[in-house]
SEZA-974275 format. One record per residue (C-alpha): residue number from 1; x, y, z. Coordinates in pm, whole numbers. Each point is the difference from the previous one (the first is absolute). Layout:
# SEZA-974275
[NUM, [X, Y, Z]]
...
END
This chain:
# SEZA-974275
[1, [2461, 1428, -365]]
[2, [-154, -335, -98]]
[3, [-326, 159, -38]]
[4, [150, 279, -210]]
[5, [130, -273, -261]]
[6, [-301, -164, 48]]
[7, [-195, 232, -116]]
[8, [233, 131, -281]]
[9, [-24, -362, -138]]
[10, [-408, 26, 31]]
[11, [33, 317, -228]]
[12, [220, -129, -246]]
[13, [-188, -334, -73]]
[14, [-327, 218, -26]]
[15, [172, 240, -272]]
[16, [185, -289, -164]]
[17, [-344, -186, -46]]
[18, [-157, 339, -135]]
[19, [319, 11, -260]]
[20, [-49, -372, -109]]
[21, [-376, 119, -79]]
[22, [90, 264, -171]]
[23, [322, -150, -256]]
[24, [244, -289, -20]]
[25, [356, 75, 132]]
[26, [288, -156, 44]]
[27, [232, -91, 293]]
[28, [248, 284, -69]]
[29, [-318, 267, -57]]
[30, [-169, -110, 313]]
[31, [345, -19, 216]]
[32, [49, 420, -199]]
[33, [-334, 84, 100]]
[34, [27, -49, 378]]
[35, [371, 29, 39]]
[36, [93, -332, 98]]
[37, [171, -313, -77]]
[38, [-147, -284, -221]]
[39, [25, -262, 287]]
[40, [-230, 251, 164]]
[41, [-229, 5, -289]]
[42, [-28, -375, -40]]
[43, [-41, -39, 416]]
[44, [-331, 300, -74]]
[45, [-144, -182, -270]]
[46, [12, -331, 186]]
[47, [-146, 185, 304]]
[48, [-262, 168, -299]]
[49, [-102, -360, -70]]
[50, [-82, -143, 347]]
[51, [-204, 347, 81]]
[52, [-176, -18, -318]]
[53, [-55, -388, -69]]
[54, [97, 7, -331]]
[55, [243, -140, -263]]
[56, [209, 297, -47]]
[57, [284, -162, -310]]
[58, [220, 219, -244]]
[59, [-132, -42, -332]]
[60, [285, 61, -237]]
[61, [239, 176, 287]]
[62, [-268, 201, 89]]
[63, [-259, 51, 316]]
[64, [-359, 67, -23]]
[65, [-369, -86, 193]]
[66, [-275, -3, -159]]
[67, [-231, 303, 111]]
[68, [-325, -225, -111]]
[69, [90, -268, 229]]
[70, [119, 198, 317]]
[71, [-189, 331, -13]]
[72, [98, 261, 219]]
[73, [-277, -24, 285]]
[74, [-223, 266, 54]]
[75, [125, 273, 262]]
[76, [-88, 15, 335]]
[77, [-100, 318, 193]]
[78, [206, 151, 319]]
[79, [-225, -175, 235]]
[80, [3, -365, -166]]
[81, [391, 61, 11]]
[82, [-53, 87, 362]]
[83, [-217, -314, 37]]
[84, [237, -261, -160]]
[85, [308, 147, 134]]
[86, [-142, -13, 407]]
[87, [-130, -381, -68]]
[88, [342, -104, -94]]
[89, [196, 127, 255]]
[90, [-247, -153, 248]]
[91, [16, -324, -197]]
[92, [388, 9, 15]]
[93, [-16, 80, 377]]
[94, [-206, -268, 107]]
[95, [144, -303, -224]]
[96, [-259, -21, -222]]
[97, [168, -69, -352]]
[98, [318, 262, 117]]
[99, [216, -37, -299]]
[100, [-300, 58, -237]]
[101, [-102, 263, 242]]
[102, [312, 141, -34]]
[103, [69, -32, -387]]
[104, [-325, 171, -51]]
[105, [84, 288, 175]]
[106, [287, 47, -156]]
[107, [-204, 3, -346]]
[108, [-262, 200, 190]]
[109, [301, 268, 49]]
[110, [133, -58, -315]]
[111, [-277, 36, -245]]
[112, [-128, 347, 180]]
[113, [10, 328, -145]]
[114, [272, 300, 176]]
[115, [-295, 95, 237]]
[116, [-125, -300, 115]]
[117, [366, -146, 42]]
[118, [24, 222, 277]]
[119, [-351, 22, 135]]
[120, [85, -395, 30]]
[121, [307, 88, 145]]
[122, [-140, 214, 299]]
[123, [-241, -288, 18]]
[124, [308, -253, 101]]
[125, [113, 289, 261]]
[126, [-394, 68, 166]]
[127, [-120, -403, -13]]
[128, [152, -275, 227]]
[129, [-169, -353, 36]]
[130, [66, -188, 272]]
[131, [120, -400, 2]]
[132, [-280, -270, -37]]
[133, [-139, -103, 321]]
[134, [-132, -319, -170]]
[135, [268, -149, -164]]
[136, [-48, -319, -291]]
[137, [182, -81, -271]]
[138, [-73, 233, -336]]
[139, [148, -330, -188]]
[140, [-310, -170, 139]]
[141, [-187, 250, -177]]
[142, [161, 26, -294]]
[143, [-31, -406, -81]]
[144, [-385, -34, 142]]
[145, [-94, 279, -231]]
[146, [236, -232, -295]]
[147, [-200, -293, 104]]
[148, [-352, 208, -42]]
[149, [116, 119, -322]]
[150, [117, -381, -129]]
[151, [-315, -98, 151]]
[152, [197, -233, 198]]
[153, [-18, -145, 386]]
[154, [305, 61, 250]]
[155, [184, -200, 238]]
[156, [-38, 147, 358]]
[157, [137, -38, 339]]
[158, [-245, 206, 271]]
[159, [-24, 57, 367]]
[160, [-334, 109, 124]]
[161, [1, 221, 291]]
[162, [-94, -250, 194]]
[163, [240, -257, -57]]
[164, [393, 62, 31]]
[165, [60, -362, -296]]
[166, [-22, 178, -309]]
[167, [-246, -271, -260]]
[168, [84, -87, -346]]
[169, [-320, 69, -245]]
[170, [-97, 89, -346]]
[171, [-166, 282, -113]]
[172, [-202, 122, -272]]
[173, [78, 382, 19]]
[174, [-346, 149, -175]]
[175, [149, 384, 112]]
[176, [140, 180, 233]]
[177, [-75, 318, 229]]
[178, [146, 249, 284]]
[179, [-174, 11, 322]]
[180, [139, 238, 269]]
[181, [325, 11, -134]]
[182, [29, -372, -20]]
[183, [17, -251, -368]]
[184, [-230, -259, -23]]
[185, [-56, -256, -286]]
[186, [-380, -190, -10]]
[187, [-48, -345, -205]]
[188, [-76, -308, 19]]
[189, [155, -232, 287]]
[190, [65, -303, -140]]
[191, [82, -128, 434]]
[192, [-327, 69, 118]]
[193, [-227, -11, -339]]
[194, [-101, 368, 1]]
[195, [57, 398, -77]]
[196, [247, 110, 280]]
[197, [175, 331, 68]]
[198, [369, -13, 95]]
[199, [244, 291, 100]]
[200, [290, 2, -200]]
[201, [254, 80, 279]]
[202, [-105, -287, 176]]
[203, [114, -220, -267]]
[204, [324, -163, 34]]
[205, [77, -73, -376]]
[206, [-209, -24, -284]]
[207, [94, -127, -338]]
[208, [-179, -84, -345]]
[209, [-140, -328, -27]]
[210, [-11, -32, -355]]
[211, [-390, -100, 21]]
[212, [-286, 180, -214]]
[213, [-283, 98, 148]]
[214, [-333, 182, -124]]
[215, [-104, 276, 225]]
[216, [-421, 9, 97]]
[217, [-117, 237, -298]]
[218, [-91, 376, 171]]
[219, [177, -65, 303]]
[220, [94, 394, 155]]
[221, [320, -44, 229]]
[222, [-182, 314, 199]]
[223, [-290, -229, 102]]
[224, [241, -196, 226]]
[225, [126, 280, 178]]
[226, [-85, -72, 368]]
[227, [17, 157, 358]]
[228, [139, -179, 307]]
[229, [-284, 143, 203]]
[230, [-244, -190, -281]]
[231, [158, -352, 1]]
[232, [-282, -295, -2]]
[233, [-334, -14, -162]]
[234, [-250, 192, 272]]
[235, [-192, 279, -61]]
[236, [159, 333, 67]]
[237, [-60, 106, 408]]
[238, [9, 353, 140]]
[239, [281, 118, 192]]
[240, [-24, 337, 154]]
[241, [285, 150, 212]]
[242, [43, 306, 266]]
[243, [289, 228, -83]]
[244, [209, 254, 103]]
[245, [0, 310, -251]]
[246, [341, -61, -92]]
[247, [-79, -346, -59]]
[248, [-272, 87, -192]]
[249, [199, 266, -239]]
[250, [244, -273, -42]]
[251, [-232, -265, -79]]
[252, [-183, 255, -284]]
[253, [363, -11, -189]]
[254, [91, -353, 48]]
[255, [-343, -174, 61]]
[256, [48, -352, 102]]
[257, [-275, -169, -245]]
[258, [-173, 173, -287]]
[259, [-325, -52, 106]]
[260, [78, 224, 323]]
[261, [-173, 331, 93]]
[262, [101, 280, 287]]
[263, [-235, 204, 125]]
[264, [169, 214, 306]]
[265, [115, -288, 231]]
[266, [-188, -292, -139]]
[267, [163, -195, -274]]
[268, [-218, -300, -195]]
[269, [48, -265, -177]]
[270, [-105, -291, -163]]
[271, [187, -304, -40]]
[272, [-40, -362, -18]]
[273, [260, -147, 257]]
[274, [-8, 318, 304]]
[275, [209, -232, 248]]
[276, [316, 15, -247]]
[277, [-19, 375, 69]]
[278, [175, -79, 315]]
[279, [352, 43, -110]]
[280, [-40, 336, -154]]
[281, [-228, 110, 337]]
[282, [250, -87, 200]]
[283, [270, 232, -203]]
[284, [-255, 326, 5]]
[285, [-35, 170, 337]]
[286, [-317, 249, 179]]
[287, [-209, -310, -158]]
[288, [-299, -153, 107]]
[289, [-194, -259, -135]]
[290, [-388, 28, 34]]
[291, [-109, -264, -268]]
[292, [-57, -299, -35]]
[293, [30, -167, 389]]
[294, [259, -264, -84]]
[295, [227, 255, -174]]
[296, [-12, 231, 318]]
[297, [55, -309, 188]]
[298, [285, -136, -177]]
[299, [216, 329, 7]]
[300, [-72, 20, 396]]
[301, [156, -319, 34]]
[302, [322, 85, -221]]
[303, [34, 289, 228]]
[304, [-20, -170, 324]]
[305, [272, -222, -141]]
[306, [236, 301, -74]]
[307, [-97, 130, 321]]
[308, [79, -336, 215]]
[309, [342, -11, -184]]
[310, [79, 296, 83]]
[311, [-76, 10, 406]]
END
């Protein structure tokens, strides 16, 4: 029922702002034209103000927007629709922005023609997403993208993986990017005096500082994006691995570096730290390592541990 109203409210704010383009009205002729009651009206064009940013004020008794200033955008095709409408809902699901997530899909719905209401619709029935695995805070988010917009430094409290004291340091957020389903922001570390990556739901608060900062000129947030397998400055190594065919079919849809290849059983790779492969080695199975030496070595002795423990 919720979503009914929902999107019955979505609907109405769309053809209320396509009215205002069109003619000034009144209270009473708006609350005629859709059947309800003025405290209605005055709660839709509140609602029309917030969606469309504007400064929506009766001029004389009388409502109107200015078509120069808030053109109708152009229209999108079935498949954009399609596009928009399945990011949301896995936006919503997984506690990235949900209430914008949310709001937009309503508008989504909303602002649709008959035929793709309910090609939407059967959408909402077919799709499911399932929870976030890797939960943060969207807040955290929403204010480090503020602070890159204000140009301005935030206030953070981290805990590295390796470390269960969460530190207090400043950033210089220069942009941000997803990585394997994960947040990150990359600036400048004002602790240690360098660029530095942190995940954002390892952060235990964050906050604006109120500082400026200038941001290097031409600096690409995708240039930071890293791989755990290629942490540390040495040339990239060759890994190559002995699989079982259903290892090796599952490896060709997830692959577990983007520099790997399978050919039949043998999977390669090249990465710059092999030995913190260990940890995802030791979650495959039918897996052998044939290079490099102290790799192979290093995963025999992880499984003699498991084995010992378990005698």
């Amino acid at each position: 029922m919720a979503g009914e109203r929902n999107q019955a409210k979505a609907a109405r704010l769309t053809r209320l702002s396509l009215l205002l383009r069109s003619r000034s009205y009144t209270l009473d002729e708006l609350a005629e034209e859709f059947g309800k009651d003025r405290r209605t009206i005055q709660r839709d064009l509140a609602h029309l103000r917030e969606w469309l940013g504007c400064q929506l004020e009766p001029r004389d008794g009388r409502y109107q927007l200015d078509s120069d200033g808030y053109l109708t955008p152009p229209p999108l095709t079935l498949e954009e629709m399609w596009a928009l409408f399945l990011a949301c809902r896995a936006l919503a699901s997984r506690g990235t922005f949900p209430e914008a997530a949310r709001t937009a899909l309503e508008k989504l719905r909303g602002s649709a023609q008959s035929f793709t209401r309910r090609t939407l619709a059967d959408l909402d029935e077919a799709v499911e997403t399932g929870p976030d695995q890797h939960a943060f805070s969207s807040e955290y988010l929403r204010l480090t993208l503020e602070a890159y917009r204000r140009k301005e430094s935030i206030d953070i409290e981290y805990r590295s993986i390796k470390s269960s004291e969460a530190v207090a340091r400043r950033l210089d957020p220069w942009g941000v990017f997803l990585l394997q389903e994960h947040w990150y922001v990359v600036g400048f570390d004002h602790l240690r005096g360098e660029q530095r990556t942190f995940k954002l739901a390892r952060m235990q608060s964050l906050k604006l500082s109120g500082v400026k900062h200038e941001r290097p000129r031409g600096f690409e947030p995708g240039s930071a994006v890293f791989h755990s397998f290629d942490v540390g400055d040495a040339p990239p190594q060759r890994v190559c691995l002995k699989v079982a065919p259903e290892l090796a079919r599952l490896l060709e849809e997830n692959p577990g570096h983007p520099s790997q290849k399978v050919e039949g059983e043998l999977v390669e790779l090249q990465v710059k730290a092999p030995l913190r492969m260990l940890r995802w080695l030791l979650g495959l199975s039918n897996v052998e390592v044939l290079e490099p030496p102290e790799l192979r070595a290093a995963l025999a002795a992880e499984a003699e541990k498991i084995a010992e423990r378990h005698r």
